[in-house]
Backbone as a ProteinNet text record, in pm:
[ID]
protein_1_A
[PRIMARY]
XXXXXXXXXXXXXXXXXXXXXXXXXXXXXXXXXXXXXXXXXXXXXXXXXXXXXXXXXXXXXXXXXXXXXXXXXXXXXXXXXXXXXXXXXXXXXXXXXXX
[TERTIARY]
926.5	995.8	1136	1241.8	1339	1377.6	1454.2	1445.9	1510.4	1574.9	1655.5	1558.5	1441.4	1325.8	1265.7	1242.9	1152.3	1012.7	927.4	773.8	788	880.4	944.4	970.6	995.5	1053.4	942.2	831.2	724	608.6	603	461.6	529.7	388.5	431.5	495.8	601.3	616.5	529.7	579	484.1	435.2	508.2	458.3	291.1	326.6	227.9	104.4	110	14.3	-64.4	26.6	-41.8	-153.3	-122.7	-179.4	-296.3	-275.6	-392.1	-488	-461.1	-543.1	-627.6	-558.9	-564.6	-677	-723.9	-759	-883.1	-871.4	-1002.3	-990.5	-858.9	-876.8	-810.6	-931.4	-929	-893.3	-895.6	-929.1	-873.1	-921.7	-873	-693.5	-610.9	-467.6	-417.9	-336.9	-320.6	-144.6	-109.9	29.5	-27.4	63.6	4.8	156	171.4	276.5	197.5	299.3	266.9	377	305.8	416.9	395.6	520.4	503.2	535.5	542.7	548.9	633.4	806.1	915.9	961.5	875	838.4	888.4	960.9	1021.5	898.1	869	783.5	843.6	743	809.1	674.6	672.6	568	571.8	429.7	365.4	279.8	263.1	79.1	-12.2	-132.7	-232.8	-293.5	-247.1	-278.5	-182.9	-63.6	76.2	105.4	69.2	48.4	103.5	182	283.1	189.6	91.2	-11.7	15.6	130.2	158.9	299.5	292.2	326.6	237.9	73.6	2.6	-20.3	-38.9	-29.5	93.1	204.7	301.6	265.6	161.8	162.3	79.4	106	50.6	-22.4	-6.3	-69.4	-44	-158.5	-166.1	-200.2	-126.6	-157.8	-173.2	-266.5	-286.7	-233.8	-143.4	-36.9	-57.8	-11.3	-37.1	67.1	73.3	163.6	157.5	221.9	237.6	158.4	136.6	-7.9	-92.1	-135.9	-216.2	-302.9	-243.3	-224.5	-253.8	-217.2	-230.3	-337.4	-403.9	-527.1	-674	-622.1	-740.2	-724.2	-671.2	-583.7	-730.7	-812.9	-939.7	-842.1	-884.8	-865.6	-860.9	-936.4	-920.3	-1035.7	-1055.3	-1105.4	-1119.9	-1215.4	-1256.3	-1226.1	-1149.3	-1108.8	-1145.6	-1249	-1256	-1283.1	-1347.3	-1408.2	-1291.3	-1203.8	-1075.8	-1092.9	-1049	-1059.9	-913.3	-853.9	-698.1	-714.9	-615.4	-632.7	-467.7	-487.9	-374.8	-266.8	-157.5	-83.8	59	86.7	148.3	267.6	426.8	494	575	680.6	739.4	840.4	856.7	969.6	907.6	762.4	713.2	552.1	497.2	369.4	335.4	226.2	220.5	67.9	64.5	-105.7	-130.4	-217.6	-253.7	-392.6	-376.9	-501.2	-567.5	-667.5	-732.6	-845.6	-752.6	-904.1	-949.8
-1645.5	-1529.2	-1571.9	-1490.4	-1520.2	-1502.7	-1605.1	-1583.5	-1482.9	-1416.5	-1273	-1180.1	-1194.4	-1100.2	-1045.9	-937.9	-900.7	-846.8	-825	-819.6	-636.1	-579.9	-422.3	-423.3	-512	-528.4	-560.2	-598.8	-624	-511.9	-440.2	-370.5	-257.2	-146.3	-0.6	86.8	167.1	242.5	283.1	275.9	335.2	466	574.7	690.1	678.1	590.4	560.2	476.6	451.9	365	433.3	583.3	645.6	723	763.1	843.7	776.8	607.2	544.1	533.2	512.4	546.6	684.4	790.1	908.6	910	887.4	882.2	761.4	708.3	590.9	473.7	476.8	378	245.2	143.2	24.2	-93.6	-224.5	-273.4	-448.1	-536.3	-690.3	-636.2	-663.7	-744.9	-759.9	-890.4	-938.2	-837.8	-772.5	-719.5	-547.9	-556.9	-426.1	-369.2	-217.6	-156.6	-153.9	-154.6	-158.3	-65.6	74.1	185.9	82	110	126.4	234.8	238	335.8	398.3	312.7	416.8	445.1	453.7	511.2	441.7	291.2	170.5	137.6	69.5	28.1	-66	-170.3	-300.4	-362.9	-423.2	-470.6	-633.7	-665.3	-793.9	-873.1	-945.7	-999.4	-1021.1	-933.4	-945.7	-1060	-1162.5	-1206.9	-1322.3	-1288.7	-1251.9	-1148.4	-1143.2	-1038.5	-1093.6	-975.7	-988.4	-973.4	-1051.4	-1037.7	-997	-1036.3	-977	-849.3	-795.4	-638.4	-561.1	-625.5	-544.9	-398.1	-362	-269.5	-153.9	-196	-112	-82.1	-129.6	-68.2	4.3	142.1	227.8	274.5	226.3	254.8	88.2	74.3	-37.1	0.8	25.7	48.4	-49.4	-83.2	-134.5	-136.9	-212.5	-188.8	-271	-271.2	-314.5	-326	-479.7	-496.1	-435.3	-349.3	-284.3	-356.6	-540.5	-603.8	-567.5	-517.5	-504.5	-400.3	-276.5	-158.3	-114.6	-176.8	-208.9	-257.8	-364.3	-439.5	-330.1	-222.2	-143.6	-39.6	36.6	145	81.8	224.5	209.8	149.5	147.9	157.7	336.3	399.1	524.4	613.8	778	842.3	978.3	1048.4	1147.9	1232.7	1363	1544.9	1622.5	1651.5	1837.1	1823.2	1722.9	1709.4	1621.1	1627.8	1512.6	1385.2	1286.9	1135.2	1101.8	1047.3	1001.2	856.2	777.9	619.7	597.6	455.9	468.8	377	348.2	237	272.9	126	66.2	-16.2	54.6	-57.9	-107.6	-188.7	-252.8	-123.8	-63.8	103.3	189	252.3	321.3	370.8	456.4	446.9	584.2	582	689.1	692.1	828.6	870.5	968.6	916.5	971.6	1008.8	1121.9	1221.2	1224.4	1168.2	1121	1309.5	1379.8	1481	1484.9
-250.3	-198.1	-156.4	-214.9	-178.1	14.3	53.5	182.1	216.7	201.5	224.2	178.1	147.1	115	253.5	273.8	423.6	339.9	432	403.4	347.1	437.7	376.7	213.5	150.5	29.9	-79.1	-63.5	-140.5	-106.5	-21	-5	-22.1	-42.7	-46.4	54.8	60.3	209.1	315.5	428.9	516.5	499	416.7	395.8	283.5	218.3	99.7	183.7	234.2	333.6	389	436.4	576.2	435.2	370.7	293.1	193	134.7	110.3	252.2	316.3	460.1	462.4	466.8	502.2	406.3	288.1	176.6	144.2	259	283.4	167.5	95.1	-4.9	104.2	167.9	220.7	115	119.1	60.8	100.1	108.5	202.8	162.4	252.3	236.5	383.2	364.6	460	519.3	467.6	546.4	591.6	724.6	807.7	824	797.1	898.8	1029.1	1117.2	1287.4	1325.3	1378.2	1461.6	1595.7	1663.9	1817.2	1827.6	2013.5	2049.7	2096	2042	2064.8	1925.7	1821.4	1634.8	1577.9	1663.7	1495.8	1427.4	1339.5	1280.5	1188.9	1126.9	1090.7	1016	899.9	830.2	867	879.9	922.8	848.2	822	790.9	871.7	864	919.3	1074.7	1048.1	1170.4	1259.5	1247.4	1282.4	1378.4	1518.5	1605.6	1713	1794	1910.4	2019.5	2064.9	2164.7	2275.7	2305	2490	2497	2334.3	2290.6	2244.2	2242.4	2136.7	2212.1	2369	2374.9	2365.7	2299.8	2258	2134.6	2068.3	1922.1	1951.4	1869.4	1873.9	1740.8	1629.5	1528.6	1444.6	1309.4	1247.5	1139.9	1015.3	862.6	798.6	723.9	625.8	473.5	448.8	322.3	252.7	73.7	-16.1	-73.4	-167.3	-268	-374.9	-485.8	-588.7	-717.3	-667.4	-782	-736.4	-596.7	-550.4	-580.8	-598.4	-632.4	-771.3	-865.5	-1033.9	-983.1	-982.7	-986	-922.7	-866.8	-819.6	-917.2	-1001.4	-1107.9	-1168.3	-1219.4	-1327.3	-1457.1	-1563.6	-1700.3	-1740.2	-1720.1	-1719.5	-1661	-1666.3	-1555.8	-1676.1	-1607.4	-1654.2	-1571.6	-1587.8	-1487.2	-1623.1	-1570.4	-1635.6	-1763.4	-1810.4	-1913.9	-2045.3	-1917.1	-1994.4	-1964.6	-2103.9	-2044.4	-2038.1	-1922.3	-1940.8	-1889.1	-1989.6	-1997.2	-1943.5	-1813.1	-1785.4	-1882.4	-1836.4	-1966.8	-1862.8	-1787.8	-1711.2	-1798.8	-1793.6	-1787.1	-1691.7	-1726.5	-1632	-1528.4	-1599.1	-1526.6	-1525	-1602.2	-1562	-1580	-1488.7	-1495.9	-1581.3	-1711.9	-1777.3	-1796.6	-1776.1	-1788.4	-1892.7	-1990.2	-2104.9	-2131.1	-2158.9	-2182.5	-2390.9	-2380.1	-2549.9	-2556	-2592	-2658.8	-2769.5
[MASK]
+++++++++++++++++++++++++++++++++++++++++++++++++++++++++++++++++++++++++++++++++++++++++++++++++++

């Protein structure tokens, strides 16, 4: 990792987080957004914790790297009697439907 890299720069947004959450998709990784409780928030790894701030945090998301993310993506899925197969490139993500 380049050292001018922050942990913000490899994982998904906090908006995308709240909503894999929201959505119960868990899964092991070691980097967390952490709200406090005057609403900064700041990404961490897992057990990397400000112990004698932990009661200023007020929330703890669980976030994922974008391999991370690909590596859980089925191969493909069935809606409505449709099969769509995914096919990942480097700029963009495209979902294709075989009838």
């Amino acid at each position: 990792m380049n050292p001018k890299t922050s942990f913000e720069d490899i994982v998904v947004s906090l908006a995308l987080a709240r909503k894999l959450k929201e959505l119960s998709i868990e899964y092991p990784t070691p980097f967390y957004w952490r709200i406090w409780d005057d609403g900064y928030s700041d990404c961490v790894i897992g057990g990397y914790d400000y112990e004698k701030y932990h009661s200023r945090i007020k929330e703890k998301i669980p976030t994922y790297t974008s391999t991370q993310l690909i590596e859980k993506l089925p191969f493909s899925f069935t809606f409505q009697g449709i099969r769509f197969y995914f096919s990942i490139s480097k700029n963009e993500i495209f979902l294709q439907s075989i009838l």
